[in-house]
C-alpha positions as YAML, in Angstrom:
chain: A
units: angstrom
residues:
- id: 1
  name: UNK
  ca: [127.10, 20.74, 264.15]
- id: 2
  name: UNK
  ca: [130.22, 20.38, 266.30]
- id: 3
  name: UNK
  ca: [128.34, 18.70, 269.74]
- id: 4
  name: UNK
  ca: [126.08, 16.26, 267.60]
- id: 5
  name: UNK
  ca: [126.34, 12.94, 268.65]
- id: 6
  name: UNK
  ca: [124.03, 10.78, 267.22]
- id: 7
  name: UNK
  ca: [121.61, 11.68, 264.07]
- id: 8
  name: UNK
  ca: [119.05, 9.52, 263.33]
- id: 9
  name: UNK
  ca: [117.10, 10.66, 259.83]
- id: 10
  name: UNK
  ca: [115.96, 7.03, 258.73]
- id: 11
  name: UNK
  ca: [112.78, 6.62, 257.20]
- id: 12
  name: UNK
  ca: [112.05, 9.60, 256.15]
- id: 13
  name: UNK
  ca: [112.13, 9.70, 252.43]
- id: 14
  name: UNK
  ca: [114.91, 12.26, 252.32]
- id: 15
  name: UNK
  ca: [116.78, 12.73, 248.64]
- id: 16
  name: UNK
  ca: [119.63, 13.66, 247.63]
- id: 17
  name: UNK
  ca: [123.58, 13.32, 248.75]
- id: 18
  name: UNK
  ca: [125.30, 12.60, 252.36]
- id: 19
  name: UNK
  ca: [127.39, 15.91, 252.65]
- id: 20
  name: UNK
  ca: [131.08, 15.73, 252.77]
- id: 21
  name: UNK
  ca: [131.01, 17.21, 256.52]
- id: 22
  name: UNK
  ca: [129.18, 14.49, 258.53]
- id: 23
  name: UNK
  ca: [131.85, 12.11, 258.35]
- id: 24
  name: UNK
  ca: [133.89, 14.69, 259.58]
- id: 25
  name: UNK
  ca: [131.93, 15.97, 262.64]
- id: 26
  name: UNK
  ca: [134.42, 15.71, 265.58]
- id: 27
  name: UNK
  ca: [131.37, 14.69, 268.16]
- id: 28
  name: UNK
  ca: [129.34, 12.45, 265.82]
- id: 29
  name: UNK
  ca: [129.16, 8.84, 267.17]
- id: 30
  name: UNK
  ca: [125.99, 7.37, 265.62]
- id: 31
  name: UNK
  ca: [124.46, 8.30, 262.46]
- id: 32
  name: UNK
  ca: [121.24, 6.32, 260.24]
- id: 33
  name: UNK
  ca: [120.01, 7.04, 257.32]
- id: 34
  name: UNK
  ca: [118.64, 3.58, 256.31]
- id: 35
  name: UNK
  ca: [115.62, 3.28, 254.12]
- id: 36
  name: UNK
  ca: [115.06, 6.91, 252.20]
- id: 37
  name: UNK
  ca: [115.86, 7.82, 248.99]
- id: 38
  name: UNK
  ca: [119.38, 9.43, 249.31]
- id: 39
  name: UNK
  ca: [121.75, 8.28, 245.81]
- id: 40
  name: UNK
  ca: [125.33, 9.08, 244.65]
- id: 41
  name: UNK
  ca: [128.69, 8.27, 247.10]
- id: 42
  name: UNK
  ca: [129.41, 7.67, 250.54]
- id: 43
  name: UNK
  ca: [131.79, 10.10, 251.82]
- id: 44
  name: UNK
  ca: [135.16, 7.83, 253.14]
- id: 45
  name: UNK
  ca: [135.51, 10.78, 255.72]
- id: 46
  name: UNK
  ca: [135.92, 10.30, 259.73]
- id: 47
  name: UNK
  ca: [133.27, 8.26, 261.36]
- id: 48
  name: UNK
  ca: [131.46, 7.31, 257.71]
- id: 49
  name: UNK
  ca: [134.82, 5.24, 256.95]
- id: 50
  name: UNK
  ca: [133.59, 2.83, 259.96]
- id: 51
  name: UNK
  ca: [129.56, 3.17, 259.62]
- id: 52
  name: UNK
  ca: [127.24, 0.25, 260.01]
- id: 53
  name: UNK
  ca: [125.93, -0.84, 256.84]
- id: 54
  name: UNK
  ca: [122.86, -1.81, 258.18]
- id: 55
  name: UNK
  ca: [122.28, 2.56, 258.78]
- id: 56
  name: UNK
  ca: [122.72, 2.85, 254.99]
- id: 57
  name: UNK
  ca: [120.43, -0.01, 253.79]
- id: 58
  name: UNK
  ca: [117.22, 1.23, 251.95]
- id: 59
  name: UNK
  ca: [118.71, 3.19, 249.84]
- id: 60
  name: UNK
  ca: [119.03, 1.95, 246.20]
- id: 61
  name: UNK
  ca: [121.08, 5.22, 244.87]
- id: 62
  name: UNK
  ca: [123.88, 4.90, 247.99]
- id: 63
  name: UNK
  ca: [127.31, 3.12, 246.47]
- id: 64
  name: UNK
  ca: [131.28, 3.46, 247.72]
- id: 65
  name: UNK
  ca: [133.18, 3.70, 250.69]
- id: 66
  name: UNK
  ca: [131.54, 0.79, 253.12]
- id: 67
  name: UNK
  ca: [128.92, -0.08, 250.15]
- id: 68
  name: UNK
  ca: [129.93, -1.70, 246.36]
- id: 69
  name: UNK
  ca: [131.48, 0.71, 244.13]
- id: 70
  name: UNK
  ca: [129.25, 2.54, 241.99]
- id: 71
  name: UNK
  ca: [130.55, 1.17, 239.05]
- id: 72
  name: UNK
  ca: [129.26, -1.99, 241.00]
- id: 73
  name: UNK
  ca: [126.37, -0.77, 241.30]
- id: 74
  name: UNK
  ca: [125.81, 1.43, 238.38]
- id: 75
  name: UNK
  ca: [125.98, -1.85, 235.94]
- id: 76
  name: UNK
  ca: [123.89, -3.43, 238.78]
- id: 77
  name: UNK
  ca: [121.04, -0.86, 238.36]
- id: 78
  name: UNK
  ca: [121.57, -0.86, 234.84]
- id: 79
  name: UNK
  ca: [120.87, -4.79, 234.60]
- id: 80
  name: UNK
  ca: [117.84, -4.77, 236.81]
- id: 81
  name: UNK
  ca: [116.79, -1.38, 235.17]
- id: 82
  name: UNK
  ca: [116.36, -3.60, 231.86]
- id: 83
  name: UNK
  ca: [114.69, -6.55, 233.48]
- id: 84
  name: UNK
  ca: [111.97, -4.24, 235.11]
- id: 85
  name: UNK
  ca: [111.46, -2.32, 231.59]
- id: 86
  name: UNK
  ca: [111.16, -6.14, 229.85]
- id: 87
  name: UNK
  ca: [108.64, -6.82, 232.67]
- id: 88
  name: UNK
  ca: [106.23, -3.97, 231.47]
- id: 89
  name: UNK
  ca: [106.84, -4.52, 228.04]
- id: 90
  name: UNK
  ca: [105.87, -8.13, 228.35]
- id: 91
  name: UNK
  ca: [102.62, -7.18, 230.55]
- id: 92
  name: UNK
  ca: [101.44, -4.67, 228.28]
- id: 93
  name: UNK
  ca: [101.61, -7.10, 225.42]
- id: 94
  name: UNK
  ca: [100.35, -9.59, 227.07]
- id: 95
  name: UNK
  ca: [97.33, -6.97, 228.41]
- id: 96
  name: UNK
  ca: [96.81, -5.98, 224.65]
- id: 97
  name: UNK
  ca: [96.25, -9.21, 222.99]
- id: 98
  name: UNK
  ca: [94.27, -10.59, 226.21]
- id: 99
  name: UNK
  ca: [91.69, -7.01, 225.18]
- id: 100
  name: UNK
  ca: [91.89, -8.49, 221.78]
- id: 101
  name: UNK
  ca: [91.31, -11.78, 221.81]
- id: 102
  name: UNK
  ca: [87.86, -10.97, 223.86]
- id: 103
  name: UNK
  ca: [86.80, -8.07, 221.42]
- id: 104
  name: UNK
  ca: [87.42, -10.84, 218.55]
- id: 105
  name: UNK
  ca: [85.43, -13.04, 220.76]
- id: 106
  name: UNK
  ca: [82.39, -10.87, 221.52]
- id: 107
  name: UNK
  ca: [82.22, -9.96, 217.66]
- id: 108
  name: UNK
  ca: [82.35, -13.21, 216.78]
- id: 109
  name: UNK
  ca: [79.79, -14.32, 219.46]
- id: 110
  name: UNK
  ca: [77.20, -11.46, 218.18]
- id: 111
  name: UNK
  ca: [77.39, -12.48, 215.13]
- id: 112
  name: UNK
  ca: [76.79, -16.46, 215.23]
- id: 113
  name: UNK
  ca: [73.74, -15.26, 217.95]
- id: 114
  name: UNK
  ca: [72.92, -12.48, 214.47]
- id: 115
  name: UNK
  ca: [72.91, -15.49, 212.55]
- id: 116
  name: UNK
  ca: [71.52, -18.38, 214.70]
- id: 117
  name: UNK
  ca: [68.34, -15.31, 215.33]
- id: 118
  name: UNK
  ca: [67.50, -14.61, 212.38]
- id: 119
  name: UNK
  ca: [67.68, -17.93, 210.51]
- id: 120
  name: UNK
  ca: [70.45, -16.79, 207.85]
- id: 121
  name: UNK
  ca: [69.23, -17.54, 204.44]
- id: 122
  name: UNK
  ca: [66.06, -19.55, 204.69]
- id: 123
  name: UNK
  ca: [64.84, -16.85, 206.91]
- id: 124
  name: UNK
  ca: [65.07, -14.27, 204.36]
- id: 125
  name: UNK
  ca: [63.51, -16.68, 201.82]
- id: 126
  name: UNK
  ca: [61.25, -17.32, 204.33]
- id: 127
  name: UNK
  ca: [60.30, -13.91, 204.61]
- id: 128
  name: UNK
  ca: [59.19, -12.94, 201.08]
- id: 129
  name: UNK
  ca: [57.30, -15.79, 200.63]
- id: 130
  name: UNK
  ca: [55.45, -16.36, 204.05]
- id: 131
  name: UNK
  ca: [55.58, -20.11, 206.01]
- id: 132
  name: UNK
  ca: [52.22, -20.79, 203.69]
- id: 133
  name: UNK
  ca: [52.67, -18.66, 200.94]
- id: 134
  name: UNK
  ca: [51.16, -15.33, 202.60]
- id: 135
  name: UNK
  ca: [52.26, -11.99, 200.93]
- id: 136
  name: UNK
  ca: [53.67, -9.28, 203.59]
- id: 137
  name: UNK
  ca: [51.39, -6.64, 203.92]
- id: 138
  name: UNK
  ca: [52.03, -2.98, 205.01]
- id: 139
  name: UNK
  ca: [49.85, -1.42, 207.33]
- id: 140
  name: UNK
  ca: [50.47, 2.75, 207.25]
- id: 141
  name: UNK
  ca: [49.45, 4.75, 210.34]
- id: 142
  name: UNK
  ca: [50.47, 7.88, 208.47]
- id: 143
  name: UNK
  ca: [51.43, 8.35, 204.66]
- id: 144
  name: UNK
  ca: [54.96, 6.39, 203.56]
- id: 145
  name: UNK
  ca: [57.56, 6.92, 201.07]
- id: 146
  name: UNK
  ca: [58.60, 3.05, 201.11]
- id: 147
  name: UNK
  ca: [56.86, -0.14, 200.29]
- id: 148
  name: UNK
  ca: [57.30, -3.65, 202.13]
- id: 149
  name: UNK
  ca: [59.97, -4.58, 199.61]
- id: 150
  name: UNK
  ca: [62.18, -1.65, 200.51]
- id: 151
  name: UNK
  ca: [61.59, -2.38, 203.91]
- id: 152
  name: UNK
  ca: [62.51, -6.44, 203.33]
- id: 153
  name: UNK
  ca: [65.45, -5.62, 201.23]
- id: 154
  name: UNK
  ca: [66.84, -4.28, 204.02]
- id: 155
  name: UNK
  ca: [66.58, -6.76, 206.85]
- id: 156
  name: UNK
  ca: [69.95, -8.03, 207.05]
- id: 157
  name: UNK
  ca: [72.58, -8.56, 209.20]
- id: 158
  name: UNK
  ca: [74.44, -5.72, 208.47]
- id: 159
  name: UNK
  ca: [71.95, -3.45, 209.44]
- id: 160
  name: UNK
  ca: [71.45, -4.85, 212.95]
- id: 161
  name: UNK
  ca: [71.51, -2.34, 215.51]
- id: 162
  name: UNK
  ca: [70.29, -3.90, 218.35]
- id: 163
  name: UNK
  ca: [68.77, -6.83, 219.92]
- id: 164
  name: UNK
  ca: [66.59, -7.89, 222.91]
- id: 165
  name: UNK
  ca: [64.39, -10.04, 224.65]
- id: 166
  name: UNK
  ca: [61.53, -8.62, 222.07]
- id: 167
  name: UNK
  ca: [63.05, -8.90, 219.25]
- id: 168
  name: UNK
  ca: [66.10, -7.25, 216.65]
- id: 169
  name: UNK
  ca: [65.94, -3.70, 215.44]
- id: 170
  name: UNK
  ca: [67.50, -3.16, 212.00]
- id: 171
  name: UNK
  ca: [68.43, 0.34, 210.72]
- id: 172
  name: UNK
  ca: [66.30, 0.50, 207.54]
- id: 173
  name: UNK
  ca: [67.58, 3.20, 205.02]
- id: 174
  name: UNK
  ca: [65.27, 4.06, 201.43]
- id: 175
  name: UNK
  ca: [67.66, 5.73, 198.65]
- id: 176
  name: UNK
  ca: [65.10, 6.78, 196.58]
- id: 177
  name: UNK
  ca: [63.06, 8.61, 199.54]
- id: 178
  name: UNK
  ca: [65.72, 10.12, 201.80]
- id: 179
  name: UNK
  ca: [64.23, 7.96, 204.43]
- id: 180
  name: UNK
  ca: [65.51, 6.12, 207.38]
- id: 181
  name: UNK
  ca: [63.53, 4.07, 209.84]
- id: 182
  name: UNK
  ca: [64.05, 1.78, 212.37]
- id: 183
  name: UNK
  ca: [62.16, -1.88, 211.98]
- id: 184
  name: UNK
  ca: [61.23, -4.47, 215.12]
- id: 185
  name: UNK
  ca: [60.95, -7.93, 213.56]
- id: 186
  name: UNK
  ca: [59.55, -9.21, 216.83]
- id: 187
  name: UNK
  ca: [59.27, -12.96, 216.28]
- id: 188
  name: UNK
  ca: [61.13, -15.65, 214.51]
- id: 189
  name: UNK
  ca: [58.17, -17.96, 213.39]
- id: 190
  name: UNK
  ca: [54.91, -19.14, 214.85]
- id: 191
  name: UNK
  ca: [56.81, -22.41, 216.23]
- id: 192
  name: UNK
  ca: [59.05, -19.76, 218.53]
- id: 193
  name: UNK
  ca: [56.07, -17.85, 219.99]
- id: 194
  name: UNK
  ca: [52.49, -18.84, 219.09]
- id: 195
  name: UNK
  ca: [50.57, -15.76, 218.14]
- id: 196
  name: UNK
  ca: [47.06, -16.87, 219.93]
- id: 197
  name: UNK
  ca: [46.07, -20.02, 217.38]
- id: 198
  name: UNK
  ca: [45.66, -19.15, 214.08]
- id: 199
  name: UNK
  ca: [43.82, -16.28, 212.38]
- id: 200
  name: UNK
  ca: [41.79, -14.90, 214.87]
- id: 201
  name: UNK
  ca: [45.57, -14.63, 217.77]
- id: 202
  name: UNK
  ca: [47.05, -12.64, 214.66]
- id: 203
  name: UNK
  ca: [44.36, -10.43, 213.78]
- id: 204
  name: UNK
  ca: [43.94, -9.92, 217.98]
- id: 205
  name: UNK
  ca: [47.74, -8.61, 217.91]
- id: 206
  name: UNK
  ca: [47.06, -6.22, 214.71]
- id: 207
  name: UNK
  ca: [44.43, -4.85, 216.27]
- id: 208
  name: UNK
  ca: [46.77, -3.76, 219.33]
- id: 209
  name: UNK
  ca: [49.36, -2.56, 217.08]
- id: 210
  name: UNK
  ca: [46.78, -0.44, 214.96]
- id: 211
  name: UNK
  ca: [45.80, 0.98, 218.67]
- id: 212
  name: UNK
  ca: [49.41, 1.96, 219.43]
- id: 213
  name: UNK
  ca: [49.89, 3.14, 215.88]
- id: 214
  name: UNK
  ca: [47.32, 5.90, 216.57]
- id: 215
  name: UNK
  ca: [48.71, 7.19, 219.80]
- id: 216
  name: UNK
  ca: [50.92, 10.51, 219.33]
- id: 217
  name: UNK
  ca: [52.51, 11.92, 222.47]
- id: 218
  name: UNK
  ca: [56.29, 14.10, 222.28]
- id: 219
  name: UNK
  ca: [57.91, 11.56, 224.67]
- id: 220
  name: UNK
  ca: [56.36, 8.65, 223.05]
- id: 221
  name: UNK
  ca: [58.38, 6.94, 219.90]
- id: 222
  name: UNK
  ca: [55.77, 7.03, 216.34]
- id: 223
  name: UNK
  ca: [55.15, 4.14, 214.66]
- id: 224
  name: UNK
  ca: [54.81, 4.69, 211.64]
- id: 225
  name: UNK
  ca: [53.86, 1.18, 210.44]
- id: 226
  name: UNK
  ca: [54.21, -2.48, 210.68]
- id: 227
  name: UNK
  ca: [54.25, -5.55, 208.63]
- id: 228
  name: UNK
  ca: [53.48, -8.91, 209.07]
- id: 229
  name: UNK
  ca: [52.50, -12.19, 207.33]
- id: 230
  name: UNK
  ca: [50.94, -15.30, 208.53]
- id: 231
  name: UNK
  ca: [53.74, -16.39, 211.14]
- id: 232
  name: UNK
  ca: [55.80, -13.06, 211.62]
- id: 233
  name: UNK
  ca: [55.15, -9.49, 212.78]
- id: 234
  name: UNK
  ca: [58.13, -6.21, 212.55]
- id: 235
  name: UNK
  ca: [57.24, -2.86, 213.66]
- id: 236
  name: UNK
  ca: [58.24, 0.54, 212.20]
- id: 237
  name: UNK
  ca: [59.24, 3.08, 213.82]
- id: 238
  name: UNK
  ca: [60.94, 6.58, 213.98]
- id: 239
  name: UNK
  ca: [64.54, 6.38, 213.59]
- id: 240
  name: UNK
  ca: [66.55, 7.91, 216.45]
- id: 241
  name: UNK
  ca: [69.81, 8.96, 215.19]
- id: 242
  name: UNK
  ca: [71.48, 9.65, 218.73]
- id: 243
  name: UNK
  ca: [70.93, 6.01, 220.01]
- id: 244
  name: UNK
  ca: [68.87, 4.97, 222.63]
- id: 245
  name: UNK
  ca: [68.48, 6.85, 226.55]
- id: 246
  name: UNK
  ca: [70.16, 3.46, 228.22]
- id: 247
  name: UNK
  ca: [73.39, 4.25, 225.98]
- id: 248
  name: UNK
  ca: [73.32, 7.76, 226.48]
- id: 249
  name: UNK
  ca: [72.65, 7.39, 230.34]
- id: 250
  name: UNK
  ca: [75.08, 4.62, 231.39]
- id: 251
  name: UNK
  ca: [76.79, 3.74, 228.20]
- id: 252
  name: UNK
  ca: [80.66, 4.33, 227.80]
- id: 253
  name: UNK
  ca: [82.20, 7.77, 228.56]
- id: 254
  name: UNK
  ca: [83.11, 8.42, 224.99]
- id: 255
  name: UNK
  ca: [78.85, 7.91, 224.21]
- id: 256
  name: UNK
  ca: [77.52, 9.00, 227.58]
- id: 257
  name: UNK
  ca: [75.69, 12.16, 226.91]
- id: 258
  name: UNK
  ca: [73.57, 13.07, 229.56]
- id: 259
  name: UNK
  ca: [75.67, 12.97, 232.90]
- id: 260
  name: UNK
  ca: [73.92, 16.50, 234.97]
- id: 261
  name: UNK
  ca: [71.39, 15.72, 237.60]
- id: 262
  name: UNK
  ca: [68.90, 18.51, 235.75]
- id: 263
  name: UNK
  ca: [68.74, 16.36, 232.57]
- id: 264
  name: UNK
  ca: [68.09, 13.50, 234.40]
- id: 265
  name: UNK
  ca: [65.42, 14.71, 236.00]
- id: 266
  name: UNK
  ca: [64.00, 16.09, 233.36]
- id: 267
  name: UNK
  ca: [63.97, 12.80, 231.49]
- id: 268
  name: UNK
  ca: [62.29, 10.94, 234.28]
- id: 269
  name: UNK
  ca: [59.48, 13.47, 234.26]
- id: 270
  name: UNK
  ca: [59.45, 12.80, 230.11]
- id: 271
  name: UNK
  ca: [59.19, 9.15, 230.91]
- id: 272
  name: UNK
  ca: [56.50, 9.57, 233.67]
- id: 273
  name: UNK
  ca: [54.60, 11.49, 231.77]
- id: 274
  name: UNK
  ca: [54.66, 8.98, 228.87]
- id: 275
  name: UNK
  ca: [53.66, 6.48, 230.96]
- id: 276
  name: UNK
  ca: [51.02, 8.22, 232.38]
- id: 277
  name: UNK
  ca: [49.75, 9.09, 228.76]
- id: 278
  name: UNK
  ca: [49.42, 5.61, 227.94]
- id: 279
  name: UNK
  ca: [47.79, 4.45, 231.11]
- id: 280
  name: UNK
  ca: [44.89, 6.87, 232.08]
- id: 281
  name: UNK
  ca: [44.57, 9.14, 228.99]
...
């Protein structure tokens, strides 16, 4: 490029090395290459001995001639190289035991609210023995390999699987059957929610269960039982071993399931059609 006179590349995330021959271009007068990405020396050559700084600022890589010495600036890069890899150390540890400290928290949380729900020991007392000495009694919609005690024995807080505004669900596993169910307990005692006064409020709500119990539709969840005493009331159900639709809809990615449109729609016309089932027919 022997009639160049002024080149003017800056800002344009160019790489690389300044070749040898610009400096010695016999008509170049004004070259700037300020802020790319260019690295290694500055030729000391012709018009490059005399350049403005200011045309090589911006890049980080550039050293000699006009600029510090690379050794300068090697150690330089080397130094602040190490400070920016401390940086990211440090955040990621302190990202880690900020996820941590919450998990611990929510664990913790769930299990005081476990606790605090279900009355710890003096529930489960409680709940073989009845507020006024009432027996638990089992009331089959179908025939059942499992009595009320296996059902009791297993209504603790390991077994929790989930929890609403309704009530806890507990995972409820019989050995000697090969049977697993899932079981409602629905209320804490008659002082939480009153059951409709007395006898005749219990017997009202049996009576509604006993009506659900005998429904049977292929997008509607079985009950298979329920028990209850004078003050409290769980429900037995079919055990769904692949979780519940809300998880398997919008849960995590690693648990979402059903993500294509088709399956969605097909499980809103399931749910319609439950509906609809226990509505008009």
């Amino acid at each position: 490029m022997p009639t160049l006179a002024m080149l003017d590349l800056s800002n344009n995330s160019l790489t690389g090395h300044i070749p040898e021959n610009f400096g010695s271009s016999p008509a170049l007068e004004a070259f700037n290459v300020s802020y790319n990405k260019l690295e290694g020396s500055v030729p000391e050559n012709g018009m490059l001995r005399t350049i403005n700084p200011n045309n090589l600022v911006g890049n980080d890589g550039l050293c000699g001639g006009i600029l510090p010495s690379c050794d300068q600036n090697s150690a330089y890069s080397s130094r602040h190289g190490s400070s920016h890899e401390k940086h990211i150390i440090t955040g990621w540890i302190i990202g880690i035991s900020s996820i941590l400290a919450i998990g611990i928290t929510i664990l913790v949380a769930r299990s005081l609210y476990v606790r605090w729900y279900t009355g710890g020991f003096c529930f489960r007392e409680r709940f073989y023995k009845g507020s006024k000495g009432w027996p638990w009694r089992l009331m089959a919609f179908q025939r059942l390999d499992f009595t009320s005690s296996d059902i009791l024995a297993c209504i603790k807080e390991t077994n929790v699987i989930g929890m609403g505004g309704t009530g806890v669900v507990y995972k409820a596993e019989v050995p000697h059957s090969n049977t697993v169910v899932a079981v409602k307990k629905l209320w804490r005692s008659g002082n939480d929610v009153e059951l409709g006064g007395g006898v005749g409020g219990s017997d009202e709500l049996v009576g509604e269960v006993n009506f659900l119990g005998r429904l049977r539709h292929r997008n509607i969840v079985r009950l298979l039982g329920f028990l209850h005493n004078d003050t409290d009331l769980m429900i037995v159900y079919e055990f769904m071993p692949n979780g519940n639709l809300g998880d398997a809809l919008h849960g995590r990615q690693a648990v979402r399931q059903l993500v294509d449109w088709v399956s969605r729609y097909n499980i809103a016309l399931g749910v319609a059609q439950g509906l609809a089932y226990l509505h008009h027919d």
